[in-house]
Backbone and ligand atoms as CSV (ligand in chain L), in Angstrom:
chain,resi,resn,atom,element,x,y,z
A,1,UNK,N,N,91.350,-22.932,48.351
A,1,UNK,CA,C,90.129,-22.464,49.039
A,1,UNK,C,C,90.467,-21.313,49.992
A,2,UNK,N,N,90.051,-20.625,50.087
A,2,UNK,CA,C,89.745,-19.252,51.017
A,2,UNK,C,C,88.877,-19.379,52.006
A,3,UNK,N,N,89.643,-18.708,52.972
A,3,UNK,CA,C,88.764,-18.915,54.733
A,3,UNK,C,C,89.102,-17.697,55.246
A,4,UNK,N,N,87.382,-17.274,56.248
A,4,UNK,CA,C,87.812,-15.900,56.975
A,4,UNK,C,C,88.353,-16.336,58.422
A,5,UNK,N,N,89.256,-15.674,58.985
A,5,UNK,CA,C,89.099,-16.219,60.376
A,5,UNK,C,C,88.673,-15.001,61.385
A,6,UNK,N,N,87.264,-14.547,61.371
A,6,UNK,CA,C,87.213,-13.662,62.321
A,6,UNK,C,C,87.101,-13.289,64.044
A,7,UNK,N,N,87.078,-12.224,64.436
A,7,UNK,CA,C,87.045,-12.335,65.817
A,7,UNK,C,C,87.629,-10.635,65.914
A,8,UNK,N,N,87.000,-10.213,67.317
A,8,UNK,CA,C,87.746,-8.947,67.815
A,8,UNK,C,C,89.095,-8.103,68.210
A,9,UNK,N,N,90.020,-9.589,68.663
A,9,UNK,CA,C,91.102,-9.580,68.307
A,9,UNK,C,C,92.014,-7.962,69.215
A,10,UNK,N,N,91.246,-8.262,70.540
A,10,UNK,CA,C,91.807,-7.015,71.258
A,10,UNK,C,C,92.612,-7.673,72.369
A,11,UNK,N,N,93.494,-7.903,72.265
A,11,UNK,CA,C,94.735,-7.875,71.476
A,11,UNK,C,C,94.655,-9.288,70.687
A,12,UNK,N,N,95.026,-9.470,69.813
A,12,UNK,CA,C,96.184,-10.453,68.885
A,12,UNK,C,C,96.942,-11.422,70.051
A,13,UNK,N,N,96.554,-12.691,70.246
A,13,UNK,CA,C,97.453,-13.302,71.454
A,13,UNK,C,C,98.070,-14.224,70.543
A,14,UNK,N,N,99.063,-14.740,71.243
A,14,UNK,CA,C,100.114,-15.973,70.272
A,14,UNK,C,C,99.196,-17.372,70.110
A,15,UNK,N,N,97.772,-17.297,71.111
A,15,UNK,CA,C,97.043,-18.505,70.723
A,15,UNK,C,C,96.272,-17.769,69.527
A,16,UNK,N,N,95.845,-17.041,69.282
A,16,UNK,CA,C,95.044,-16.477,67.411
A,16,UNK,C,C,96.299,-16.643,66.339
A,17,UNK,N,N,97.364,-16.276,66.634
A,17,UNK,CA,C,98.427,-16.426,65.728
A,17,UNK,C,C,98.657,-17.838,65.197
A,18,UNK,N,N,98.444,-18.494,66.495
A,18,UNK,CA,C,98.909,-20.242,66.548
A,18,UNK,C,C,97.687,-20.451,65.516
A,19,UNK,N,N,96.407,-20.212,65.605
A,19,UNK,CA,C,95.187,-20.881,64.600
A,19,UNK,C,C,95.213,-20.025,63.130
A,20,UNK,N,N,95.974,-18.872,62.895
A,20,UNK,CA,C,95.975,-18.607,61.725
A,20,UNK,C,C,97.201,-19.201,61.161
A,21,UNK,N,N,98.072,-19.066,61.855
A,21,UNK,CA,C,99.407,-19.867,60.892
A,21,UNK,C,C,98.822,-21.475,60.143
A,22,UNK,N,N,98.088,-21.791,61.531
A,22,UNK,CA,C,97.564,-23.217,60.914
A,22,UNK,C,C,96.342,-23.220,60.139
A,23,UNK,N,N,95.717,-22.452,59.852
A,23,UNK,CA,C,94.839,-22.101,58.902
A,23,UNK,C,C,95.701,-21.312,57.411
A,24,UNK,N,N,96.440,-20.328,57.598
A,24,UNK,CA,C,97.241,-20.170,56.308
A,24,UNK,C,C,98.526,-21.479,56.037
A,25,UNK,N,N,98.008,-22.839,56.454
A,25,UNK,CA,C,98.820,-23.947,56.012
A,25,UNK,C,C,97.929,-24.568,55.290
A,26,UNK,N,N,96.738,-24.928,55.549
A,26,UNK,CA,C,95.466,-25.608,55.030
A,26,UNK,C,C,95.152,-24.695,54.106
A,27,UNK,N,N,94.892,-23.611,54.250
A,27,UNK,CA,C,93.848,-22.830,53.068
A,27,UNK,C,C,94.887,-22.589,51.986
A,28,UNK,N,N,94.431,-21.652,50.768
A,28,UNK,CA,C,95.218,-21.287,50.029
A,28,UNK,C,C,95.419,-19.763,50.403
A,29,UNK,N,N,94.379,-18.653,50.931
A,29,UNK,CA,C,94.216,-17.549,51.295
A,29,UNK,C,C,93.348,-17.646,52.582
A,30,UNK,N,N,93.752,-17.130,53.695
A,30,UNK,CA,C,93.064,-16.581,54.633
A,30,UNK,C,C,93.360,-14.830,55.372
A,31,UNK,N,N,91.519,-15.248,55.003
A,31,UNK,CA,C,91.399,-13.615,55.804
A,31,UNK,C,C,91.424,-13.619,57.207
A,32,UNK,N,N,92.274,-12.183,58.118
A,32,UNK,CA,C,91.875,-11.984,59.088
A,32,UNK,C,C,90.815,-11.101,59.455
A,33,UNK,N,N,89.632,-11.498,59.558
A,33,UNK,CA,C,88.769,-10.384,59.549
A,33,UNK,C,C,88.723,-9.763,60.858
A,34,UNK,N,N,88.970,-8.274,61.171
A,34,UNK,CA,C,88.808,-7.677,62.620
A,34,UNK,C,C,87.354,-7.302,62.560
A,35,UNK,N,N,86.778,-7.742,63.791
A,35,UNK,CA,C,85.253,-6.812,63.843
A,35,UNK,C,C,85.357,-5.456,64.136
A,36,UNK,N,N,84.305,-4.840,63.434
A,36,UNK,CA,C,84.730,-3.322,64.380
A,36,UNK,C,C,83.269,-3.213,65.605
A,37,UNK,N,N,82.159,-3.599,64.985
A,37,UNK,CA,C,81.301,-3.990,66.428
A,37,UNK,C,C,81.802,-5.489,66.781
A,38,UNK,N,N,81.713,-4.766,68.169
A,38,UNK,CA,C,81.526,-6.051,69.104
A,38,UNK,C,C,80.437,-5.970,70.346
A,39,UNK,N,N,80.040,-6.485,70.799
A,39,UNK,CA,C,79.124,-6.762,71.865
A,39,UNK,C,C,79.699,-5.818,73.105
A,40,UNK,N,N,80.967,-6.317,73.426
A,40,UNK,CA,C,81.962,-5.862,74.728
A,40,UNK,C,C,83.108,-4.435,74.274
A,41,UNK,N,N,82.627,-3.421,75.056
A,41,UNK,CA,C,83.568,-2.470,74.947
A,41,UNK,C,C,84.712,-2.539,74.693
A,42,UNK,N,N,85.408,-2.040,73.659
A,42,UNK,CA,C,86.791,-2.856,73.306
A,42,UNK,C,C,88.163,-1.703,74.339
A,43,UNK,N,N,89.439,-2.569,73.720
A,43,UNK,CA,C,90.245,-1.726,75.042
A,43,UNK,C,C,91.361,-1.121,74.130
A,44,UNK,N,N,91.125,-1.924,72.502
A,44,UNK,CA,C,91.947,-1.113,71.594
A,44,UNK,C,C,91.161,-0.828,70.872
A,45,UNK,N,N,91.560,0.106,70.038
A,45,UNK,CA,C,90.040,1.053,68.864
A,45,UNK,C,C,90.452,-0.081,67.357
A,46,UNK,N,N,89.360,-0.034,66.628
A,46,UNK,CA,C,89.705,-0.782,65.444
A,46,UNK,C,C,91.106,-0.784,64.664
A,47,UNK,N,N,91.493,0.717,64.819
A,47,UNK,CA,C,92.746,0.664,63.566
A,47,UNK,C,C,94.251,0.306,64.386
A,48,UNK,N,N,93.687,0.248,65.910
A,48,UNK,CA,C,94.921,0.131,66.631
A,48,UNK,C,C,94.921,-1.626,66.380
A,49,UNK,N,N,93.737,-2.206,66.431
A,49,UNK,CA,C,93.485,-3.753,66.482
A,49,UNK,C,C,94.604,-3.990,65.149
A,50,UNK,N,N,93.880,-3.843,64.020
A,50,UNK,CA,C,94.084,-3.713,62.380
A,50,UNK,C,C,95.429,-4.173,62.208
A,51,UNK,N,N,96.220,-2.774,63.304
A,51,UNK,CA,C,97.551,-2.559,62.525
A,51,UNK,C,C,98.767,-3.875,63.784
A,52,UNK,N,N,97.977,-3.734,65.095
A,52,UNK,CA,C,99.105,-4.805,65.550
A,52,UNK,C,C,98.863,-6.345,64.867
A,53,UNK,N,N,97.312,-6.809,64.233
A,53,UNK,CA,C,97.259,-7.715,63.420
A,53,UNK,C,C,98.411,-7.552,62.202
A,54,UNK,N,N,98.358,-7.038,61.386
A,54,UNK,CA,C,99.076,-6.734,60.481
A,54,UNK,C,C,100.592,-7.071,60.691
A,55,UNK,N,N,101.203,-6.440,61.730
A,55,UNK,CA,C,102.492,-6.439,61.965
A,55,UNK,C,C,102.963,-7.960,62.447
A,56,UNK,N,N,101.502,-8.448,62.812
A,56,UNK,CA,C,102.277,-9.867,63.678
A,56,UNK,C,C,102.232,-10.699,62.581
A,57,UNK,N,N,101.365,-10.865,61.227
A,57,UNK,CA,C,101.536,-11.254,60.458
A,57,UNK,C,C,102.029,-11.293,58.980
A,58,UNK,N,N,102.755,-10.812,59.349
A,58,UNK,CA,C,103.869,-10.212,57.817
A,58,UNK,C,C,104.320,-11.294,57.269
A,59,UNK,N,N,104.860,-12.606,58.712
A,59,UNK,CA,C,105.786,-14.128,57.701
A,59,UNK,C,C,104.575,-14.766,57.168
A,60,UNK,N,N,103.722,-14.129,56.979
A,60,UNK,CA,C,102.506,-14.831,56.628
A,60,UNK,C,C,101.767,-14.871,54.878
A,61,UNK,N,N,102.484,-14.946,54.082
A,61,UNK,CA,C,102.043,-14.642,52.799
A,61,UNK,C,C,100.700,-14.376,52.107
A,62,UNK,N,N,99.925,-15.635,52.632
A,62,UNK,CA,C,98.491,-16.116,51.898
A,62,UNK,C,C,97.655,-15.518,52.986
A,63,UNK,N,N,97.970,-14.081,53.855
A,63,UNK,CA,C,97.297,-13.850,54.876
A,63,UNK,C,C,96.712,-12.406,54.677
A,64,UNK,N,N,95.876,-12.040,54.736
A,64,UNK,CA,C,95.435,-10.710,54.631
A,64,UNK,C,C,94.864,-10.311,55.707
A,65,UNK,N,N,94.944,-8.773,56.068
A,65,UNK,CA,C,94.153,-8.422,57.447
A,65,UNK,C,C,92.987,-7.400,56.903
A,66,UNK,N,N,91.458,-7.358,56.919
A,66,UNK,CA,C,90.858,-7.034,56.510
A,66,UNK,C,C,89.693,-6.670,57.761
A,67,UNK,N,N,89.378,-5.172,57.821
A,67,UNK,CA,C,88.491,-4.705,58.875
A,67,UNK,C,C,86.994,-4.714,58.901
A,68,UNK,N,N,85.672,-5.214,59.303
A,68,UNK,CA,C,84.173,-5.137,58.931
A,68,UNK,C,C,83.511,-5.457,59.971
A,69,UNK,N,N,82.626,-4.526,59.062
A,69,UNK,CA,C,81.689,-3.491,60.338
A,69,UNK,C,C,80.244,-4.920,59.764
A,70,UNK,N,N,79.562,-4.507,60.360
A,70,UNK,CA,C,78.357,-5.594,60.257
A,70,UNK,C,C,78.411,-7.226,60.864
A,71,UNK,N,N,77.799,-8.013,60.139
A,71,UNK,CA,C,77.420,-9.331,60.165
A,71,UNK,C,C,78.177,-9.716,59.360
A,72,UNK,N,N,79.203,-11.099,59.867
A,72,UNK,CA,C,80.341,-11.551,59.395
A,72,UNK,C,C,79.845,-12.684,57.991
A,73,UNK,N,N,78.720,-12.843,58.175
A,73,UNK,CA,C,78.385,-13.897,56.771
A,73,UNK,C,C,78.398,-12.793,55.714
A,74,UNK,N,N,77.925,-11.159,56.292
A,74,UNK,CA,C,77.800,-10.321,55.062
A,74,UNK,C,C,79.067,-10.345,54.646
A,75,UNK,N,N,79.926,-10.059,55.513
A,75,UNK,CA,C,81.553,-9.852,55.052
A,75,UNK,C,C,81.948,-11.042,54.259
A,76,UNK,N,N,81.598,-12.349,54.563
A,76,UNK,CA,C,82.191,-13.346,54.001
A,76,UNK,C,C,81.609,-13.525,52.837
A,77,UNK,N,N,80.187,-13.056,52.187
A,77,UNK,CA,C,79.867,-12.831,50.974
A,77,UNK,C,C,80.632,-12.522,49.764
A,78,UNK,N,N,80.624,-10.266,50.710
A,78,UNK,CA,C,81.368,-10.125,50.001
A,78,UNK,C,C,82.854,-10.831,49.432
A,79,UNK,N,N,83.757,-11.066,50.132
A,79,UNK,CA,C,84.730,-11.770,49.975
A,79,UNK,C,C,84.645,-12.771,49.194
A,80,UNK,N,N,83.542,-13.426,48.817
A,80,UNK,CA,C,83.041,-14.583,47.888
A,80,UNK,C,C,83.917,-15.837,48.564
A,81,UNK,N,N,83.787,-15.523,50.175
A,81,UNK,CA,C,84.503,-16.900,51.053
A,81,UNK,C,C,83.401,-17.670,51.627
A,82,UNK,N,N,83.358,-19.100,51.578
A,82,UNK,CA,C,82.212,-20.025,52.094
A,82,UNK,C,C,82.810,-20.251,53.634
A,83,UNK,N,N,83.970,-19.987,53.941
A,83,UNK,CA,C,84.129,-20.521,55.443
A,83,UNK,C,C,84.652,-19.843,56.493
A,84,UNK,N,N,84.370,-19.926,57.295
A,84,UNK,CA,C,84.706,-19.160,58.710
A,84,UNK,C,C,85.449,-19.977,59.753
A,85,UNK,N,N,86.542,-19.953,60.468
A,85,UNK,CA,C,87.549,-20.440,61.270
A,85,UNK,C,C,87.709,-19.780,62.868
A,86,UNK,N,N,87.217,-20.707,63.648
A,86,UNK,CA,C,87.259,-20.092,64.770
A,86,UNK,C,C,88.031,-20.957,65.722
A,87,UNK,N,N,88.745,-20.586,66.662
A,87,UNK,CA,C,89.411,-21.132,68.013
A,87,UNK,C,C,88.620,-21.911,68.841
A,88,UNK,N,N,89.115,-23.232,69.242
A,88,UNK,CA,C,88.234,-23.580,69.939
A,88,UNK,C,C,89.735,-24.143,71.379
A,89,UNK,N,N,89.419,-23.161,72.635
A,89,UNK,CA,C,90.732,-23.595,74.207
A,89,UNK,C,C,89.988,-24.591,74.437
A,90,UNK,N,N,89.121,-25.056,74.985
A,90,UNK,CA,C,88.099,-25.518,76.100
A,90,UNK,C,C,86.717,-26.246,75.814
A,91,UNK,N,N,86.355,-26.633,76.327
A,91,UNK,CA,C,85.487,-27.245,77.044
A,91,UNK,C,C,84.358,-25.833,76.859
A,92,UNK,N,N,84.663,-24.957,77.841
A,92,UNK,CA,C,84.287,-23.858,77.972
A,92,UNK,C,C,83.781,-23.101,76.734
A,93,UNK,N,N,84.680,-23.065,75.814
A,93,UNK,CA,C,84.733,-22.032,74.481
A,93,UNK,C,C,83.278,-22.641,73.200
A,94,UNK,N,N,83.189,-24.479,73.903
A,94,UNK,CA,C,81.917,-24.720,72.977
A,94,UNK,C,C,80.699,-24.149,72.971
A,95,UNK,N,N,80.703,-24.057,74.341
A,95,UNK,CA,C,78.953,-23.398,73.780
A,95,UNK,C,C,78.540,-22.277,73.519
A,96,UNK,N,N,79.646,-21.546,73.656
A,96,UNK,CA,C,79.013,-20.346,72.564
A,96,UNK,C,C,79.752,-20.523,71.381
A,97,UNK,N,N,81.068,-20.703,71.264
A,97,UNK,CA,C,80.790,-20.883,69.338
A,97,UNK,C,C,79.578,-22.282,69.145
A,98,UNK,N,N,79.239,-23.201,69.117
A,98,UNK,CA,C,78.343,-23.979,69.123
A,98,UNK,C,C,77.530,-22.825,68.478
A,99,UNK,N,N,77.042,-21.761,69.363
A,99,UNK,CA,C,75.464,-21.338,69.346
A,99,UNK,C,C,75.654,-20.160,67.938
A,100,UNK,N,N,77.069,-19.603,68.143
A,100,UNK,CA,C,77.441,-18.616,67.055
A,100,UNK,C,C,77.467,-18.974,65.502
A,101,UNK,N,N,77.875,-20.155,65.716
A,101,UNK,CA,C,78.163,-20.943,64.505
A,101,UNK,C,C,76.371,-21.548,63.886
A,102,UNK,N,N,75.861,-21.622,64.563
A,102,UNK,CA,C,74.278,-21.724,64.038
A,102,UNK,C,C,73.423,-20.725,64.232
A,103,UNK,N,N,73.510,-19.442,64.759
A,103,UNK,CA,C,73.266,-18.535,64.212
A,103,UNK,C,C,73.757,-18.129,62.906
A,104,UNK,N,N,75.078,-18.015,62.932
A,104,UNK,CA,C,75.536,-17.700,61.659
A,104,UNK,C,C,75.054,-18.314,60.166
A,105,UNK,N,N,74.264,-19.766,60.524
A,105,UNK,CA,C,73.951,-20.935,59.496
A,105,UNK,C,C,72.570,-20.438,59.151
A,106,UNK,N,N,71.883,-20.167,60.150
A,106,UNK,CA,C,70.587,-19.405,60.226
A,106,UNK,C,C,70.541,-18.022,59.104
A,107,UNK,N,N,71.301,-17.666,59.360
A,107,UNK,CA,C,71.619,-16.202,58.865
A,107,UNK,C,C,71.988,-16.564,57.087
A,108,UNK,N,N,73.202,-17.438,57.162
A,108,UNK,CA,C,73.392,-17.800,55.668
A,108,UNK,C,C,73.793,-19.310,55.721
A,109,UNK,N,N,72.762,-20.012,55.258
A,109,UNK,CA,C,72.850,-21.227,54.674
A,109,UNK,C,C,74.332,-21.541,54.146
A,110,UNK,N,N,75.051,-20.732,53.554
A,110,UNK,CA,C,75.655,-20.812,52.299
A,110,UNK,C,C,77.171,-20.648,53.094
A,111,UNK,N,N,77.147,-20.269,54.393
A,111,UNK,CA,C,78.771,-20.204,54.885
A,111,UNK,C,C,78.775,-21.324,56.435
A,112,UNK,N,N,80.080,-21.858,56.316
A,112,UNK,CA,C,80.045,-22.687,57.099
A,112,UNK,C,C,81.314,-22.696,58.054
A,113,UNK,N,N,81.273,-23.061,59.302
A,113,UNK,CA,C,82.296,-23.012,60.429
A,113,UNK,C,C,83.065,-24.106,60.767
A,114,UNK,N,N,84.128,-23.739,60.764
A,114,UNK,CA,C,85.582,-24.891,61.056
A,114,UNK,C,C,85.959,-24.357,62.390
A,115,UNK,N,N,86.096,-25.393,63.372
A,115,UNK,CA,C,86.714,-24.975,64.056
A,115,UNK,C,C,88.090,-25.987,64.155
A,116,UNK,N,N,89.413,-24.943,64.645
A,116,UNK,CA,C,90.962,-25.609,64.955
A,116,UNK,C,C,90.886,-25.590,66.345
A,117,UNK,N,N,91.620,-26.299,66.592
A,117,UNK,CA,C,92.349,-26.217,68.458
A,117,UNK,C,C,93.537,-26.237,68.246
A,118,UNK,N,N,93.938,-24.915,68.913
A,118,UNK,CA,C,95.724,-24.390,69.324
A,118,UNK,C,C,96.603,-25.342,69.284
A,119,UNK,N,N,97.690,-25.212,69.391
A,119,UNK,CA,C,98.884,-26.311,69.841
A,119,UNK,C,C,98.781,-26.181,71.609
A,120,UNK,N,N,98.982,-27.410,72.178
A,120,UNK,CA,C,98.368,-26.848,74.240
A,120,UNK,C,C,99.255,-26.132,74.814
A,121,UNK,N,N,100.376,-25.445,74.385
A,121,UNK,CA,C,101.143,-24.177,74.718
A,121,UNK,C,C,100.121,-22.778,74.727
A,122,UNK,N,N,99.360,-23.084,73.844
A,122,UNK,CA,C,98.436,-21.646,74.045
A,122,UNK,C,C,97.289,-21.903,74.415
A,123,UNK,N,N,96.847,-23.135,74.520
A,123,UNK,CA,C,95.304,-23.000,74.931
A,123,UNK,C,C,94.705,-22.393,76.086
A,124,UNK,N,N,95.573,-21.753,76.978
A,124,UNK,CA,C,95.039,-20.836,78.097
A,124,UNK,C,C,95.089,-19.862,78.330
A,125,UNK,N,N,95.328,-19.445,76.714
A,125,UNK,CA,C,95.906,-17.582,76.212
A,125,UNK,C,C,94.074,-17.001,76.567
A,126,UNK,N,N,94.066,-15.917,77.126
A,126,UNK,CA,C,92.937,-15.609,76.390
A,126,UNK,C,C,92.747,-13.822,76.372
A,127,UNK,N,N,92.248,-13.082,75.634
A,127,UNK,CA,C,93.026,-11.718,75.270
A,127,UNK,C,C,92.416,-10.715,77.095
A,128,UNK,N,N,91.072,-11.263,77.620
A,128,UNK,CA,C,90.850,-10.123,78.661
A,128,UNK,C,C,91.662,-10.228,79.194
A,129,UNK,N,N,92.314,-11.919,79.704
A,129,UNK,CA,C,93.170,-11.485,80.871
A,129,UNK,C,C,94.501,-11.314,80.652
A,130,UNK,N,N,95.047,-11.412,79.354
A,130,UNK,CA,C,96.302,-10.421,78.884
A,130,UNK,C,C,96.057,-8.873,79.076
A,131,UNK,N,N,94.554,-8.514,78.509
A,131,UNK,CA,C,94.787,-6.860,79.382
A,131,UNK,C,C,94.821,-6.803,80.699
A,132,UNK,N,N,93.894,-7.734,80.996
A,132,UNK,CA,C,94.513,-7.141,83.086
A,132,UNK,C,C,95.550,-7.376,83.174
A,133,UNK,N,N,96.918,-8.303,82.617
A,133,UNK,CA,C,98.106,-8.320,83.284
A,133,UNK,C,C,98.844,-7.005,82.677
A,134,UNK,N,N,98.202,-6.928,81.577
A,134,UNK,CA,C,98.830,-5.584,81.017
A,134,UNK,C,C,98.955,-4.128,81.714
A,135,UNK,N,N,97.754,-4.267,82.541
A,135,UNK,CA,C,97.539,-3.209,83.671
A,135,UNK,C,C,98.343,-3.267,85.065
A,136,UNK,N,N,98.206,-4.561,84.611
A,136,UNK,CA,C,99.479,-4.641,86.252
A,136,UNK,C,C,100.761,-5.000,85.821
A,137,UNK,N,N,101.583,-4.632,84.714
A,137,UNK,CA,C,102.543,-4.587,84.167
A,137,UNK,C,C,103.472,-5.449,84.110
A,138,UNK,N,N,102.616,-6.735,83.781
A,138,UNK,CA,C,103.334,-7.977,83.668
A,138,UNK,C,C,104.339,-7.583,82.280
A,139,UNK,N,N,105.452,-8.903,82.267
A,139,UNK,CA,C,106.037,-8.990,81.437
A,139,UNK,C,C,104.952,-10.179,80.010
A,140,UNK,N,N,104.506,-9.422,78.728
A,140,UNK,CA,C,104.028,-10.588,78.044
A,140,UNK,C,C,104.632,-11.107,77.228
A,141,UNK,N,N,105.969,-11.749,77.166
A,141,UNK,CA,C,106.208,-11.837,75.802
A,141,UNK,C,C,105.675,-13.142,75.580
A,142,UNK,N,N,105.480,-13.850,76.160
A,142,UNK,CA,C,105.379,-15.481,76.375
A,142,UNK,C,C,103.391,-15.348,75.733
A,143,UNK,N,N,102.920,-14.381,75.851
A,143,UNK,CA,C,101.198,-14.564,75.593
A,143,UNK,C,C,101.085,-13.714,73.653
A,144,UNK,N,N,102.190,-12.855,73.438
A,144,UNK,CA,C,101.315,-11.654,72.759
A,144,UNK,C,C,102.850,-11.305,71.440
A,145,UNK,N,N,102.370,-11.232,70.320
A,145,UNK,CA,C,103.772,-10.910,69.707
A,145,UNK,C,C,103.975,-9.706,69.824
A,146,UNK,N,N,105.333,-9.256,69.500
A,146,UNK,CA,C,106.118,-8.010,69.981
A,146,UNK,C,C,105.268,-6.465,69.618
A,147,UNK,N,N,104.007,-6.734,68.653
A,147,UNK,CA,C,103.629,-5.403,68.041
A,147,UNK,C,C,102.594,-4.834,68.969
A,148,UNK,N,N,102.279,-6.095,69.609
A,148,UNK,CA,C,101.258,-5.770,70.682
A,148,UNK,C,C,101.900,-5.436,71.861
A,149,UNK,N,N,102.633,-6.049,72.645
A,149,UNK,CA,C,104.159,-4.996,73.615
A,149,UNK,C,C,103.658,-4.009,73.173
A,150,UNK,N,N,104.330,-3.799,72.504
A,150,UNK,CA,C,104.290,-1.955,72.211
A,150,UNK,C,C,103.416,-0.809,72.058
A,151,UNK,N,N,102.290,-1.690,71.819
A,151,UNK,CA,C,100.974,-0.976,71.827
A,151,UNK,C,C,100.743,-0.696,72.982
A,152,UNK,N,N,100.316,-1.719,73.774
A,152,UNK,CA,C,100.184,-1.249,75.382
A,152,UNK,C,C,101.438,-0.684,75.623
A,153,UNK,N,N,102.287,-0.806,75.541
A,153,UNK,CA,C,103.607,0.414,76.297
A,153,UNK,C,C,103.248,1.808,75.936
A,154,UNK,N,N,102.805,1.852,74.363
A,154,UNK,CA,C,102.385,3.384,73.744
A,154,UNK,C,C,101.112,3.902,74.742
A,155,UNK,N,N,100.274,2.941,74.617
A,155,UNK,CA,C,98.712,3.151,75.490
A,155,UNK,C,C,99.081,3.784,76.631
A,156,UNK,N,N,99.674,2.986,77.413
A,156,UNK,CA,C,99.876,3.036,78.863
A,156,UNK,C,C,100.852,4.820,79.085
A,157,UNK,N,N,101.612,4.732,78.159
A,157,UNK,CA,C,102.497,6.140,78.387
A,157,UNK,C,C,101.384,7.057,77.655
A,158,UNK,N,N,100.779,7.145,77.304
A,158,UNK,CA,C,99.920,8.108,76.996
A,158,UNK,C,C,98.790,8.289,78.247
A,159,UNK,N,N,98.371,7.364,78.586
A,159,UNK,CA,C,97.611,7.719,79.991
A,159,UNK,C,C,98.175,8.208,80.614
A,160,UNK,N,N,99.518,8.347,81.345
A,160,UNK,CA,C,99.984,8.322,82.612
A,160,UNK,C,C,100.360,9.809,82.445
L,1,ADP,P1,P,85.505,-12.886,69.813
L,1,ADP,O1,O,85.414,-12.792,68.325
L,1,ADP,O2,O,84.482,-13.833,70.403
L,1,ADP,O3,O,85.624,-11.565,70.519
L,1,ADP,P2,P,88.359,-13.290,69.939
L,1,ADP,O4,O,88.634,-12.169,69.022
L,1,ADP,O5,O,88.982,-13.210,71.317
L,1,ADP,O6,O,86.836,-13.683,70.115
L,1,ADP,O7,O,88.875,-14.623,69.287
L,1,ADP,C1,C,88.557,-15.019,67.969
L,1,ADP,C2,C,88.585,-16.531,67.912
L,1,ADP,O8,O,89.825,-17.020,68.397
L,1,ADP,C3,C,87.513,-17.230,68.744
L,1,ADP,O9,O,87.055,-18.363,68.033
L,1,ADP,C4,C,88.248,-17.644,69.992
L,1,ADP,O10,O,87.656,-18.789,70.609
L,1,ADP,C5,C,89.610,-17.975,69.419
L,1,ADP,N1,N,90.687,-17.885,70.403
L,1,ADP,C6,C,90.908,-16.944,71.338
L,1,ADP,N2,N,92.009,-17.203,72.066
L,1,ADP,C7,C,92.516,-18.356,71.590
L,1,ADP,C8,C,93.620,-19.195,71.948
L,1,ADP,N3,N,94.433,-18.907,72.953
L,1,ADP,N4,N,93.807,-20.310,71.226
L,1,ADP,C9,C,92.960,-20.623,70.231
L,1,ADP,N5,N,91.895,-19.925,69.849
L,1,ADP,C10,C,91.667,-18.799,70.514
């Protein structure tokens, strides 16, 4: 069976990594789908998202990283995938996937939402406030895999 796991994914934290590894254990193929709209101004541009996805998941065989623009049931159509995989840290994180996940049902009958919970090493990852530490030049290796380091190191030396 085939599953999308989408989300914005600005940055890639080791808790999204933690729910796709465990989603490319269960599925036979999973997609990473990057959004390219999102609601919230993003802080990396789509192809910068794309490609540190990509790099963090290479030991990943049955994993594909795949970019879409629109409404994620359209994407999951196309793909001819019935399911969608989302993170669930908290307490906190239910009620809006709750509300996303039945919109989405609203929208298409025909695709349906799983949600995983992290291993509790990551459940307090969460990507905004990896960019603010990123701004105040924390060390991340402990939140973010190495492709994302480097992105913000590239980012950051290009501003300055
Ligand atoms: P969004 O698509 O809402 O912008 P993200 O791209 O940040 O959200 O995350 C995609 C999915 O991953 C969401 O379901 C989110 O709850 C989940 N997620 C984010 N951080 C973690 C984490 N540390 N552990 C597990 N799931 C997470």
């Amino acid at each position: 069976m085939k599953a999308i796991y989408p989300g914005t994914f600005d940055p890639i934290s080791l808790g999204h990594l933690n729910i796709l590894e465990k989603a490319a254990r269960i599925f036979d193929e999973v997609i990473l789908g990057v959004a390219d709209y999102t609601a919230k101004e993003n802080y990396f541009s789509l192809s910068e998202r794309v490609d540190m996805c990509q790099k963090s998941c290479q030991h990943l065989e049955n994993v594909r990283v795949i970019s879409y623009k629109g409404l994620v049931v359209d994407f999951a159509k196309e793909q001819d995938c019935k399911l969608l995989i989302r993170g669930l840290r908290a307490v906190s994180d239910f009620e809006y996937e709750l509300s996303l996940a039945l919109h989405n049902v609203k929208l298409s009958a025909y695709i349906e939402t799983m949600f995983l919970v992290p291993s509790l090493r990551y459940m307090y990852l969460s990507s905004s406030m990896i960019r603010q530490l990123a701004e105040l030049n924390a060390d991340l290796k402990d939140f973010v895999p190495t492709a994302v380091i480097e992105a913000f190191q590239q980012k950051m030396h290009r501003s300055t």
